[in-house]
C-alpha positions in Angstrom: 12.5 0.4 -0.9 8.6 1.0 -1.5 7.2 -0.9 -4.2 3.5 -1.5 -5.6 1.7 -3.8 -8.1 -0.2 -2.0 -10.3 -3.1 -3.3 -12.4 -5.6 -1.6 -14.9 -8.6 -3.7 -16.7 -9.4 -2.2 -20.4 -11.1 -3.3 -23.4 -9.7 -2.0 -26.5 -10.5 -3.3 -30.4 -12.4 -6.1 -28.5 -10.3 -7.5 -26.3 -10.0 -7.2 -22.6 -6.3 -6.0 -21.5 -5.0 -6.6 -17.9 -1.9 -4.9 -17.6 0.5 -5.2 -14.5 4.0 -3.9 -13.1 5.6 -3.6 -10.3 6.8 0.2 -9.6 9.3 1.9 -7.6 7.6 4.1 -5.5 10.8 6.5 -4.6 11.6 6.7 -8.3 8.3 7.9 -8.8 7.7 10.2 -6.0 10.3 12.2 -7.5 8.6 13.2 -10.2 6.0 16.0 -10.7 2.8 13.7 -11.5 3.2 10.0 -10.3 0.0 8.7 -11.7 1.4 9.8 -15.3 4.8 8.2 -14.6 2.4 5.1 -13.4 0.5 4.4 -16.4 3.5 5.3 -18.9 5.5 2.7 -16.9 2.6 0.3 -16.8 2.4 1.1 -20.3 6.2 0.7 -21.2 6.1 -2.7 -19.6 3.4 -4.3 -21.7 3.7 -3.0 -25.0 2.1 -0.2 -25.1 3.0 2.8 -26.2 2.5 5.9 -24.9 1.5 7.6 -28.0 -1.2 5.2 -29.7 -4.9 5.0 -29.3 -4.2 2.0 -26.5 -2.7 4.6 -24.1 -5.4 6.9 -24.9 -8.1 4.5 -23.9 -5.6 3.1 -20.8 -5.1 6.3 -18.9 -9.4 6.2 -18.9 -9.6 3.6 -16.6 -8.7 3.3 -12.8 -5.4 2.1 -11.6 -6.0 -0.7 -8.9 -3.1 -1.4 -6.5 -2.4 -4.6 -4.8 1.3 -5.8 -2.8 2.4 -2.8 -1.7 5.9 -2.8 0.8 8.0 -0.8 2.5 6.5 2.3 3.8 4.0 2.4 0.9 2.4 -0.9 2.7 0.7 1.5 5.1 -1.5 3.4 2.3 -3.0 0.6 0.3 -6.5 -0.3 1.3 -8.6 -2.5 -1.0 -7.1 -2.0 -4.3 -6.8 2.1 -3.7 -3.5 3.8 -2.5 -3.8 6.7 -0.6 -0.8 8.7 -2.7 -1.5 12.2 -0.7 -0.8 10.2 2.4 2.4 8.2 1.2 4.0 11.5 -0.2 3.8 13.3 3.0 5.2 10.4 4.9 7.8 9.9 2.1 9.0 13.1 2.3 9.7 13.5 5.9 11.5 10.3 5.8 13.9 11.4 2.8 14.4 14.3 5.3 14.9 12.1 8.6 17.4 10.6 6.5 19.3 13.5 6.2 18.9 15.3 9.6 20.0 11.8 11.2 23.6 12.1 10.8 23.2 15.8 11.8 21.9 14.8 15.1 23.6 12.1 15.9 26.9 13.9 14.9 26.1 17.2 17.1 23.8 16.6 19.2 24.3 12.3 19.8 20.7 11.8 19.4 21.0 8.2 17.5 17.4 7.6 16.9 15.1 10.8 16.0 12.1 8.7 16.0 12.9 8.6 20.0 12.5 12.6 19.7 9.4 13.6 18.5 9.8 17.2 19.7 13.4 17.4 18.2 12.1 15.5 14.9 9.7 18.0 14.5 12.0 20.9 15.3 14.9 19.8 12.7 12.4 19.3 10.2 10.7 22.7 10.6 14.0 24.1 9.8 15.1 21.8 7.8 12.0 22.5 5.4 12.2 26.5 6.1 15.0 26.2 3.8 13.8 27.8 0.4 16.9 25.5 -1.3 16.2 22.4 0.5 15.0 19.7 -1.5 11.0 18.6 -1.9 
């Protein structure tokens, strides 16, 4: 599982608001935009809705990341998450996980990871596959 804490610092009808959550990384790299499904999350967990003038003045201000695990551990660096760099390595790991059982079934290859050429080929074809997921 690849989890982050996620923080914002915003001042709104006077007050300085610190929200935090914890998010699911793989629930949220399936969807289209993950820094919208961020702050509505972060926003859902404190209070806040996602249609009043506190969102609106929310999504203004820079997410900072802290506590990252899992995979995701590897693309946090001082508050800022490297989201480019976690989807691409997300992705070929939801696909390792699928070609796995293919190679271990037909070809006994238990680990991939000890394969980079044959890695690299299965995913090429795996991804050349117009119907195979993204």
């Amino acid at each position: 599982m690849n989890h982050i804490e996620v923080s914002i610092e915003f001042y709104f009808r006077g007050c300085c608001l610190t929200p935090t959550a914890v998010i699911n990384l793989d629930e949220c790299m399936r969807h289209e935009e993950p820094l919208e499904y961020i702050y509505k999350m972060l926003a859902a967990e404190n209070g806040i809705g996602s249609y009043s003038h506190e969102f609106d003045v929310m999504v203004m201000e820079a997410l900072s990341f802290h506590h990252a695990s899992g995979l995701a551990s590897r693309y946090l660096h001082d508050g800022h998450f490297d989201f480019d760099g976690f989807r691409e390595a997300w992705l070929e790991e939801s696909v390792v996980r699928v070609l796995q059982p293919i190679a271990e079934k037909y070809l006994g290859v238990s680990n991939l990871e000890e394969h980079p050429s044959l890695k690299r080929a299965l995913i090429e074809a795996y991804q050349a596959n117009p119907h195979a997921r993204r």
